[in-house]
Backbone as numpy.savetxt, mean C-alpha at the origin, in Angstrom:
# Nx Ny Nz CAx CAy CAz Cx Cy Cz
-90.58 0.46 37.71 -89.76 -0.45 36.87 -90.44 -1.80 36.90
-90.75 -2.26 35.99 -91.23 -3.70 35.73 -89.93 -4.58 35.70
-91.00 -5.85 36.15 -89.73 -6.83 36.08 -89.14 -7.47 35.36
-89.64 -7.52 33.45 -88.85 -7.39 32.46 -87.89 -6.68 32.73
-87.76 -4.87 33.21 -86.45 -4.29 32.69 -85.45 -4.89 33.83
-85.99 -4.83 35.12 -85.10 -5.22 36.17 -84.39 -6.19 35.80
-85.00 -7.52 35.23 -84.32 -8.73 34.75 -82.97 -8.57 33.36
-83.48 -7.59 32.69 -82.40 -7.01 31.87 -81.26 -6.23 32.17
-81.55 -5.42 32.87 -80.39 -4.98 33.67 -79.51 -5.57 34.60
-80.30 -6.79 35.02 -79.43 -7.26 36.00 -78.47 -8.39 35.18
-78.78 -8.61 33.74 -77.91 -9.86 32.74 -76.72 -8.82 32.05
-77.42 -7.38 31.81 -76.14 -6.84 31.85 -75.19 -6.44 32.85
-75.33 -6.32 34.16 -74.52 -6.13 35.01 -73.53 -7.55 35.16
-74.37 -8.75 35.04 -73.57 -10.18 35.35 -72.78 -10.26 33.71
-72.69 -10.10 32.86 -72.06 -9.76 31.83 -70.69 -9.00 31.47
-70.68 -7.69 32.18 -69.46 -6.68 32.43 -68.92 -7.21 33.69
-69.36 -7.85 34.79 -68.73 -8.60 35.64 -67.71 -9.82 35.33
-68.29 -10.90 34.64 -67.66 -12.03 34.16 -66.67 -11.25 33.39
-66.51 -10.35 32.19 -65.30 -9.87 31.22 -64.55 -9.50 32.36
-65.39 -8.49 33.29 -63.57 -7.78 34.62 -62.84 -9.14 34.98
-63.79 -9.91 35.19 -62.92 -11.25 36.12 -62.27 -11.87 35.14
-62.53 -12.28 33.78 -61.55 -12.93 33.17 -60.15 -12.29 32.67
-60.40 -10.68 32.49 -58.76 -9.95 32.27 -58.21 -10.06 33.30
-58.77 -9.67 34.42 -58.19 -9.76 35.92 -57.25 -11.05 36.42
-57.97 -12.43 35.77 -57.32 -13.64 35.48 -56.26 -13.32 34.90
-55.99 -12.89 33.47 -54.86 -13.57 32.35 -54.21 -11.89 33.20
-54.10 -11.37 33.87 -52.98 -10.71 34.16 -51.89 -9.89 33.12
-51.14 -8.94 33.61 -50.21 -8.01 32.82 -49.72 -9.25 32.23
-49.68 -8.70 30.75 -48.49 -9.45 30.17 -47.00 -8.83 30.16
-46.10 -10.47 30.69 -44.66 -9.80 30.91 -43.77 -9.47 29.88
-42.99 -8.43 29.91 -42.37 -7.74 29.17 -40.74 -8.48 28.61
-40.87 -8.71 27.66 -39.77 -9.34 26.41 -38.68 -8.36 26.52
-37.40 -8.67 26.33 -36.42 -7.85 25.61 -36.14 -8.05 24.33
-35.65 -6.99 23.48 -35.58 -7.07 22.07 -34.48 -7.81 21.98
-33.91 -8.83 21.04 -32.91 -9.37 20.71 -31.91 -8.87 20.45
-30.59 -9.00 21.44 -28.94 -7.92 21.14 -28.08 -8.99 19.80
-28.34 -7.94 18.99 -27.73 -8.46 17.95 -25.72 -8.97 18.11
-25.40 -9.90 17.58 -23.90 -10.80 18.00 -23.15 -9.47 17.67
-22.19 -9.39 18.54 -20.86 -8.80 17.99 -19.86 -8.88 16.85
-19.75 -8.66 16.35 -18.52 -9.10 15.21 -17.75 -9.48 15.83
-17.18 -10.97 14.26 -16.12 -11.19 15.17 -14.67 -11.00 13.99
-13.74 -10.37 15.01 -12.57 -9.93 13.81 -11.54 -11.60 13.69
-11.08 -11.39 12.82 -10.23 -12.43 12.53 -9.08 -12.25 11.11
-7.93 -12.43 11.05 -7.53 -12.11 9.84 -6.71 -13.36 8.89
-7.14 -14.47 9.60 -6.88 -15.64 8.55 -7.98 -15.65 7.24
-7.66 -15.53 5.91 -8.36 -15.52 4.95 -7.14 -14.73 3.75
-8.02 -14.43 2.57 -7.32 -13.80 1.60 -8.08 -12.24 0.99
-7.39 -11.65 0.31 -7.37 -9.93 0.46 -7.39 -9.18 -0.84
-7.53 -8.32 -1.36 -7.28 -7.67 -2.55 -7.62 -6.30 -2.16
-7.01 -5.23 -2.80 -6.87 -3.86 -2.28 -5.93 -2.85 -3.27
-6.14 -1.54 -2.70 -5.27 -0.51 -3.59 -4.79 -0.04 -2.63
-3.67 0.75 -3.38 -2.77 2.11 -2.29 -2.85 2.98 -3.53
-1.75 4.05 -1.97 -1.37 5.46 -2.71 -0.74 5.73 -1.85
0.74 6.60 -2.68 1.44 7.58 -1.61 2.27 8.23 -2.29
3.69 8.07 -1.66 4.95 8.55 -2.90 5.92 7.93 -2.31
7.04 8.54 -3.35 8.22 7.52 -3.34 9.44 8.37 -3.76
10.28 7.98 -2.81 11.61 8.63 -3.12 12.76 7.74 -4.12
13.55 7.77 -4.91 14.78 7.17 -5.41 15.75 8.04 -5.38
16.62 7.66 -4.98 18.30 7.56 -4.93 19.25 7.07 -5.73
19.66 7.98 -6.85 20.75 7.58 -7.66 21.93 8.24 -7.54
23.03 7.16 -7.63 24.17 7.33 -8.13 24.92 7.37 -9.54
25.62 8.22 -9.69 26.35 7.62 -11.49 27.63 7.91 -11.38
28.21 7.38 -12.62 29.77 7.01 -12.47 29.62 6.21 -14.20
30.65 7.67 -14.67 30.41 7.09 -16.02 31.93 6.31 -16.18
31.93 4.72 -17.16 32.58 4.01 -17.03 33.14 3.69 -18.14
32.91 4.99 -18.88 33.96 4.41 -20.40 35.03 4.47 -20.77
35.63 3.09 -20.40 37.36 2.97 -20.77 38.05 3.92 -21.72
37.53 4.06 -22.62 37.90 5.21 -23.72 37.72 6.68 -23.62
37.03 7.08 -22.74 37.01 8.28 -22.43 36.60 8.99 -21.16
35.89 8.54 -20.23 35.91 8.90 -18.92 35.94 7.60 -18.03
36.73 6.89 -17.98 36.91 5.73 -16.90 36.82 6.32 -15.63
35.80 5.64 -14.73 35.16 6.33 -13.36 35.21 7.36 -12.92
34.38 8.43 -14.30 34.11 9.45 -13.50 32.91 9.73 -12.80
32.77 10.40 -12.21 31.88 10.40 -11.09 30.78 11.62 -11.43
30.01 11.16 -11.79 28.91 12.36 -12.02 27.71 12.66 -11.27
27.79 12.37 -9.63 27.34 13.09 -8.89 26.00 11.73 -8.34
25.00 12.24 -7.81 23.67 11.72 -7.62 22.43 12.66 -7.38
21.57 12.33 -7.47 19.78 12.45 -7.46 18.98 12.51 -6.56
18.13 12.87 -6.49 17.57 12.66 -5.62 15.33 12.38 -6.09
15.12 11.30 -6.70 14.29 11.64 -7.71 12.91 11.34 -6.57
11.41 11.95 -6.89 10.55 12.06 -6.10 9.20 12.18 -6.89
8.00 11.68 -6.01 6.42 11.61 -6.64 6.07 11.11 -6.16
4.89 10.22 -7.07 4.25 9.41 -6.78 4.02 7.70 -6.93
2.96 7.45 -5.84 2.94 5.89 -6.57 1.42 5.73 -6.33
1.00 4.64 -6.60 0.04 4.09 -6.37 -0.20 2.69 -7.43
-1.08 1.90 -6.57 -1.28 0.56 -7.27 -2.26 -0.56 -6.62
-1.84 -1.70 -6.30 -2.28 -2.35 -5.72 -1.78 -3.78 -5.23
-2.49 -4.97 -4.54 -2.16 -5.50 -3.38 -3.20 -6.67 -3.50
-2.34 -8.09 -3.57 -3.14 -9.05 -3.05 -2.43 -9.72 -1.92
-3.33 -11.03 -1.28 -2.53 -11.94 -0.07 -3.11 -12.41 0.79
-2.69 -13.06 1.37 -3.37 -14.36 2.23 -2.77 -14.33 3.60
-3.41 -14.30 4.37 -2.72 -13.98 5.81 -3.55 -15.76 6.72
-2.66 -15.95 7.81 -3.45 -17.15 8.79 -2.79 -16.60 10.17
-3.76 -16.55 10.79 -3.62 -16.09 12.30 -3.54 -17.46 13.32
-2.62 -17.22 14.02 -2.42 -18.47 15.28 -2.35 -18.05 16.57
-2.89 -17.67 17.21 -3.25 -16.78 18.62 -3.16 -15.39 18.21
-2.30 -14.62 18.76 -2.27 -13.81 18.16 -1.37 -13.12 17.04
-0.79 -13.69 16.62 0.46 -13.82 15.30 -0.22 -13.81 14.70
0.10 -13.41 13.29 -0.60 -13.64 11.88 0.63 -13.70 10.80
0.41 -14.81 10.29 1.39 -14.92 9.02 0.78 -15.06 7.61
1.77 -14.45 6.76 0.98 -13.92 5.69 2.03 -14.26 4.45
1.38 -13.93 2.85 2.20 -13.86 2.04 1.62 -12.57 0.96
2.65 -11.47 0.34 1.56 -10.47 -0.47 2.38 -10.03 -1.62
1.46 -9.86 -2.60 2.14 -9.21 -3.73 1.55 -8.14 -4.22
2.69 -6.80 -4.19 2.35 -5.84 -4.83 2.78 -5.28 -6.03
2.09 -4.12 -6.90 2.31 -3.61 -7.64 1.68 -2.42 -8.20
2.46 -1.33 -8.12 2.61 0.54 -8.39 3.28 0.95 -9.46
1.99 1.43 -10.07 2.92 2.60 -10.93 3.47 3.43 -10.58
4.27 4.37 -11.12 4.97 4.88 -10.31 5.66 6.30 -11.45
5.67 7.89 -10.76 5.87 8.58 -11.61 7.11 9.76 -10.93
8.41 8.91 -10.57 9.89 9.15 -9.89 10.59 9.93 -10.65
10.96 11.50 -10.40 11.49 12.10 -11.74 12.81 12.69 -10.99
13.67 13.06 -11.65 14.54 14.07 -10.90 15.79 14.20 -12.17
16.52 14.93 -11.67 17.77 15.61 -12.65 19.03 16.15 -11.52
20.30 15.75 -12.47 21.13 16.22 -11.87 22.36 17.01 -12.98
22.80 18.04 -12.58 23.45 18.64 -13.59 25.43 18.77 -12.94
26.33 18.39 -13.80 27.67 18.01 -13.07 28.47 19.12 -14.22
29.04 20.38 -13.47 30.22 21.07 -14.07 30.93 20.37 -13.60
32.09 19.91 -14.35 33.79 19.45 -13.55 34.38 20.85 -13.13
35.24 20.46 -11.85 35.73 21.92 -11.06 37.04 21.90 -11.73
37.97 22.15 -10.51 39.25 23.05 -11.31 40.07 21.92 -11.62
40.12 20.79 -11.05 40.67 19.41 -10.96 40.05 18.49 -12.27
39.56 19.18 -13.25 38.62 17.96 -14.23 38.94 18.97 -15.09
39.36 19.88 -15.57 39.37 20.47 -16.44 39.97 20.14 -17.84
40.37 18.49 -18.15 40.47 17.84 -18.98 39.09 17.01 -19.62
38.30 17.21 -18.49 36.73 17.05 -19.34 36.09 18.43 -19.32
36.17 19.11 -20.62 35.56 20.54 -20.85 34.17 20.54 -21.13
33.74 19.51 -20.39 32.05 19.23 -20.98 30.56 19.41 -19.72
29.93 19.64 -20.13 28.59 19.66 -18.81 27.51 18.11 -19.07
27.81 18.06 -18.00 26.75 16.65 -17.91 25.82 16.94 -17.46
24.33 16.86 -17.79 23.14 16.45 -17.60 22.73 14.95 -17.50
22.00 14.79 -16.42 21.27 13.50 -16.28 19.91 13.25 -15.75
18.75 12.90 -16.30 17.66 13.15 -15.89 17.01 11.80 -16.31
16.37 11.17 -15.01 16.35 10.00 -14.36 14.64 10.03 -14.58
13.77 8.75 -14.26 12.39 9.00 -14.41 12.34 7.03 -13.61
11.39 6.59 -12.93 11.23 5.75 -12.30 9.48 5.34 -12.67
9.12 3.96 -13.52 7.75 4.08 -13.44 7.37 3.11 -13.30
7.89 2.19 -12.37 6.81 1.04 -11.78 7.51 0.58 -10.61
7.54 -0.14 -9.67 7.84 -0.85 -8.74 7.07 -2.14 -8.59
7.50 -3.31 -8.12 6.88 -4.37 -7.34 7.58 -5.15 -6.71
6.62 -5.78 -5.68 7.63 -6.63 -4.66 6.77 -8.12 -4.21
7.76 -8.55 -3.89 6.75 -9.92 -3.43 7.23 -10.64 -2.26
6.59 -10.11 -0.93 6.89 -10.53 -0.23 6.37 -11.55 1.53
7.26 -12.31 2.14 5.97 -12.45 3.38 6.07 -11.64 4.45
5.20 -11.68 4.94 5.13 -11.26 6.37 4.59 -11.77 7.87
5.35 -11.01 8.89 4.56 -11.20 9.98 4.53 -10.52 10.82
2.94 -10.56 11.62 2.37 -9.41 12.33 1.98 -10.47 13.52
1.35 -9.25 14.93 0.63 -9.27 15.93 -0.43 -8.60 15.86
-1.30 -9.20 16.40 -2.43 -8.35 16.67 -2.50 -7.59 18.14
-1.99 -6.58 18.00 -1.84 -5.48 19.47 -3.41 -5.77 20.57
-4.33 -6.11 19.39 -5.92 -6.25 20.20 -6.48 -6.84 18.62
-7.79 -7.33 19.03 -8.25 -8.58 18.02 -8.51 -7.52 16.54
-8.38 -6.29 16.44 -8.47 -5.24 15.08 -7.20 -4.83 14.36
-6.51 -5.00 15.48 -5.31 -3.45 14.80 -3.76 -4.83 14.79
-3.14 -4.96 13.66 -2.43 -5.38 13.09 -1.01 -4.32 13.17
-0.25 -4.85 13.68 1.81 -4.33 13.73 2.41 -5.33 12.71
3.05 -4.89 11.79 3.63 -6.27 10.85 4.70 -5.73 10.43
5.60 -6.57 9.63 7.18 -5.79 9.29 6.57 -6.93 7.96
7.78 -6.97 6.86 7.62 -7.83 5.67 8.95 -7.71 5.12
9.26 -8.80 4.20 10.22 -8.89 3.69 10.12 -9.67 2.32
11.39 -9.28 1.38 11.30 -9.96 0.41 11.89 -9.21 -0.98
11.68 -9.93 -2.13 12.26 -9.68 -3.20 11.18 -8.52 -4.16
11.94 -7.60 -4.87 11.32 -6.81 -5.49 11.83 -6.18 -7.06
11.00 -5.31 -7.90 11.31 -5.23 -8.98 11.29 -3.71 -9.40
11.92 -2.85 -10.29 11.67 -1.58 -10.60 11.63 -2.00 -12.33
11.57 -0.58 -12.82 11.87 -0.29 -14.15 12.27 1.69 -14.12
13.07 1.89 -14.79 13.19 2.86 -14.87 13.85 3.68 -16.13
14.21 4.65 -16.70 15.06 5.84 -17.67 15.68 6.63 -17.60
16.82 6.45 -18.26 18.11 7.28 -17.57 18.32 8.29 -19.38
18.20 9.42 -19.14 18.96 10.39 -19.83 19.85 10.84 -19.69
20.73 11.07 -20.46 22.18 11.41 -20.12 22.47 12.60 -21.59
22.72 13.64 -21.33 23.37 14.65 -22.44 24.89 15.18 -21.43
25.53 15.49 -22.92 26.98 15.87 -22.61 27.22 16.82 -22.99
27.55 18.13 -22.93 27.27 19.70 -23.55 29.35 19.60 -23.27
29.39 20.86 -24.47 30.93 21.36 -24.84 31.44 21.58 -25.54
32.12 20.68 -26.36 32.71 20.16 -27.01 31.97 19.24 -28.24
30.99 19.88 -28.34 29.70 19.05 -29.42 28.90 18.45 -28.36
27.79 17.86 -28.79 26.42 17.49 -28.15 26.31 16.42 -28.57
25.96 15.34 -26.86 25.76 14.02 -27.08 24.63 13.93 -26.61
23.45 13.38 -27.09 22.55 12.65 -26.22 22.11 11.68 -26.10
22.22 10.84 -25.08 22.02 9.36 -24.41 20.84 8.80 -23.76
20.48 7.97 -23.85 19.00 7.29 -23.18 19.31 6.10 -23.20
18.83 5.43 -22.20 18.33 3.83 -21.48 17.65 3.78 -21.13
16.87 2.50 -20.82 16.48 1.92 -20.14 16.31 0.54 -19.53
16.22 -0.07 -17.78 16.43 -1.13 -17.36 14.71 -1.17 -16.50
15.19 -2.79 -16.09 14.44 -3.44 -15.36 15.33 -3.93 -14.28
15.28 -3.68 -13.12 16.46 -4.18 -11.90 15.85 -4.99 -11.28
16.21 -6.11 -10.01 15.69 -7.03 -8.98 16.64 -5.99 -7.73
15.86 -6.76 -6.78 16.64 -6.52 -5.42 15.90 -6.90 -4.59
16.01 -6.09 -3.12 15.21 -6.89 -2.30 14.50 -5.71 -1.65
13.69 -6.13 -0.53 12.72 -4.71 0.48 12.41 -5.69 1.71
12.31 -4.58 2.02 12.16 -4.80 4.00 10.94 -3.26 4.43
9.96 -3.96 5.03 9.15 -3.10 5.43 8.70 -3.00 6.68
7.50 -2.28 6.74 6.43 -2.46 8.03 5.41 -1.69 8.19
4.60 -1.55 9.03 2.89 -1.08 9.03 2.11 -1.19 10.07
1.29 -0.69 9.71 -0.27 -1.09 10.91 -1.55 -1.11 10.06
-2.02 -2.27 9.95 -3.19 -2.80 9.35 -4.44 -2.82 10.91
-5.47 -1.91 10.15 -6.93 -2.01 11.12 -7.95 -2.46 10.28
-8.55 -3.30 11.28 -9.76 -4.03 10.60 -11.36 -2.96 11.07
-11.44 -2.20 10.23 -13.02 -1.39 10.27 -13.89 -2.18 10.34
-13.87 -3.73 9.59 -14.92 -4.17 9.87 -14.95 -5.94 9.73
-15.29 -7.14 9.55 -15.19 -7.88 9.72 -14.20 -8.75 8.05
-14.99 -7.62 7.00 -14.41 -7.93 5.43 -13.67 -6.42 4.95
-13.76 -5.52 5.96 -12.44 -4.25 5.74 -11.74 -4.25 6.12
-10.16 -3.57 6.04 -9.12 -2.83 6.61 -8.61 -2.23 5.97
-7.91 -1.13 6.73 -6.92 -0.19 6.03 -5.74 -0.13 6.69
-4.45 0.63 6.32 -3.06 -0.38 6.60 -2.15 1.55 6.10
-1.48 1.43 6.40 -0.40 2.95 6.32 1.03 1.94 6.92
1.51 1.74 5.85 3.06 1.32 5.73 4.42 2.12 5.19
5.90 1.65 5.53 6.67 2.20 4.95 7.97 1.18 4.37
8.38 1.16 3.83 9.09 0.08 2.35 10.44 0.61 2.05
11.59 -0.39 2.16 13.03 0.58 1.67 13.52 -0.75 0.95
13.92 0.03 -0.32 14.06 -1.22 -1.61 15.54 -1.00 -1.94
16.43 -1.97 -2.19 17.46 -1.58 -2.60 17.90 -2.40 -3.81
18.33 -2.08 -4.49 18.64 -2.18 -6.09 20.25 -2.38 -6.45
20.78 -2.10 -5.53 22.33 -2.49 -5.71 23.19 -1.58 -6.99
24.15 -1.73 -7.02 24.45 -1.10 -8.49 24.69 -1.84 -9.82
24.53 -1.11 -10.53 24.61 -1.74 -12.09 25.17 -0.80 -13.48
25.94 -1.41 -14.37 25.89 -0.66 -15.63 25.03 -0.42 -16.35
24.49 0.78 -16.98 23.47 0.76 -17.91 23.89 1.40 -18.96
24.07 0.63 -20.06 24.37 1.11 -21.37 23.50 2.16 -22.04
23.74 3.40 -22.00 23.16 4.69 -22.72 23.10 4.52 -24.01
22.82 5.32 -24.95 23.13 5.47 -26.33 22.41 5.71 -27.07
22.92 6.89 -28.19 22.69 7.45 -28.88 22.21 7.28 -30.39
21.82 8.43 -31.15 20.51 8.12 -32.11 21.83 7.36 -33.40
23.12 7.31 -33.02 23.69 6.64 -34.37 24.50 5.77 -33.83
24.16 5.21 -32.06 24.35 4.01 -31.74 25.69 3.82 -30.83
26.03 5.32 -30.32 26.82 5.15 -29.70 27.27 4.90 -28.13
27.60 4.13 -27.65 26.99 3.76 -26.39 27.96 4.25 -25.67
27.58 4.43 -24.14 27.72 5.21 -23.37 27.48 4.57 -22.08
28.18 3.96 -21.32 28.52 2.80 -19.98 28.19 3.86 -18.59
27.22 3.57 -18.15 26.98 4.56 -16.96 26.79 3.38 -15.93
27.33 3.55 -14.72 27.51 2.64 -13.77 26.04 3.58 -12.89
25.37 2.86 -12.36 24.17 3.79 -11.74 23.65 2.70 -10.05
23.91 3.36 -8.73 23.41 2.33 -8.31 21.68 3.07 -7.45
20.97 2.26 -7.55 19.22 2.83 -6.91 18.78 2.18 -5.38
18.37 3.15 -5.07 17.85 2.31 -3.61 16.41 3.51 -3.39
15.16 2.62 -3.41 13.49 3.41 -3.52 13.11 2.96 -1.79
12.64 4.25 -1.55 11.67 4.15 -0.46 10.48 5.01 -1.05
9.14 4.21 -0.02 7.85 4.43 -0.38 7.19 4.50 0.94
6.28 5.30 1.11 5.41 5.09 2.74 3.87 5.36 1.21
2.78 4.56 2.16 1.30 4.83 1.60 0.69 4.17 2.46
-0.68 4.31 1.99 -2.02 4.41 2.37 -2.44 3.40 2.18
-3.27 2.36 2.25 -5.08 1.54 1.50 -5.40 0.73 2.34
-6.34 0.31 1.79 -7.30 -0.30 1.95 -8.00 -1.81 1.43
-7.76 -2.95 2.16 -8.22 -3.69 1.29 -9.61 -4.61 1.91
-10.34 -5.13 0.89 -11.33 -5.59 1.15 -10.85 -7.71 1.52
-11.46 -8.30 2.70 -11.03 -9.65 2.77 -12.17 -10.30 2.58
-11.92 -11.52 2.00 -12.68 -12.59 2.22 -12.94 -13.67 3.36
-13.72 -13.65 3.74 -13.54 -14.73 4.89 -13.86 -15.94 4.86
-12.91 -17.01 5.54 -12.94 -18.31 5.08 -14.26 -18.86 5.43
């Protein structure tokens, strides 16, 4: 070996030496954790918009009231049933854990039922058959409320307040010749409810409530295709349980 190569070999050996010693310097690099993304945070002060669905029962009474020919007779009650569905706005503000709110709803609504009245052995001065077949197609209510939050998601609330129907009353009279009668009203009254609203997510929830409306009683003038009217005293009281879902905004 000449002392050219010796001298070359020995600049590469001092070469791969100096690189070991300088990694050997800068040492393992230390190990990072990935960033834990924030928790949500629930809250239900803000405002809301949403749909339902469910069904709905009505309860009628009648009592036909015509001075001239059946003064309070009593023609039985109903029991009318379906569906509803619609929808839901409102504004809720939370203060520890309370939440107070205000909401207005509104369902269509497709409430049908029939009731059919022979007079027994005691009526046999009305020789006639009454038919009555009832139909219910909207509801709304407007009311406030207030809830707890059981834990910072899940919402317990009751509500109260004033509410609205519309509905159609048929009335035929078989016997003695054939009458047939139709109305229709718009009633007020009031409702009293309650529920459990869960928050899925910081701008979701969904909510399964139940609603008892009462309507009080009223006359509703029937009448016929040449105008002859027909005084039916009718009183309504609607319950509803449903479903939804509404989407919030947050302040």
């Amino acid at each position: 070996m000449s002392f050219r190569d010796f001298t070359a070999i020995a600049a590469v050996a001092l070469a791969v030496s100096a690189t070991t010693a300088q990694g050997a310097d800068l040492g393992t690099r230390p190990y990072t954790k990935a960033p834990i993304a924030p928790a949500p945070v629930y809250a239900w002060t803000g405002c809301y918009i949403g749909g339902n669905v469910g069904g709905g029962w009505d309860r009628q009474g009648y009592t036909n009231v015509n001075p001239n020919r059946l003064p309070n007779f009593d023609l039985g009650s109903e029991d009318n049933s379906g569906v509803v569905g619609g929808g839901q706005v409102g504004c809720d503000y939370q203060a520890g854990s309370w939440v107070f709110g205000a909401q207005g709803m509104f369902d269509a609504a497709d409430l049908r039922g029939s009731n059919h009245v022979v007079p027994g052995p005691t009526n046999r001065q009305f020789p006639n058959i009454f038919d009555l077949s009832a139909r219910t197609s909207w509801v709304t209510t407007a009311t406030l409320r207030v809830g707890y939050a059981v834990v910072p998601q899940a919402l317990l609330y009751v509500k109260g307040g004033a509410a609205w129907t519309h509905g159609n009353l048929d009335y035929t009279i078989t016997g003695m010749g054939v009458s047939n009668q139709t109305g229709g009203e718009t009633r007020s009254g009031w409702v009293i409810g309650g529920g459990l609203e869960y928050l899925l997510a910081p701008n979701w929830s969904v909510f399964a409530e139940y609603n008892h409306m009462d309507f009080g009683t009223q006359t509703l003038n029937t009448q016929d295709a040449f105008g002859f009217i027909e005084p039916i005293r009718v009183s309504r009281r609607i319950d509803t349980a449903m479903a939804g879902v509404n989407f919030r905004f947050r302040p």
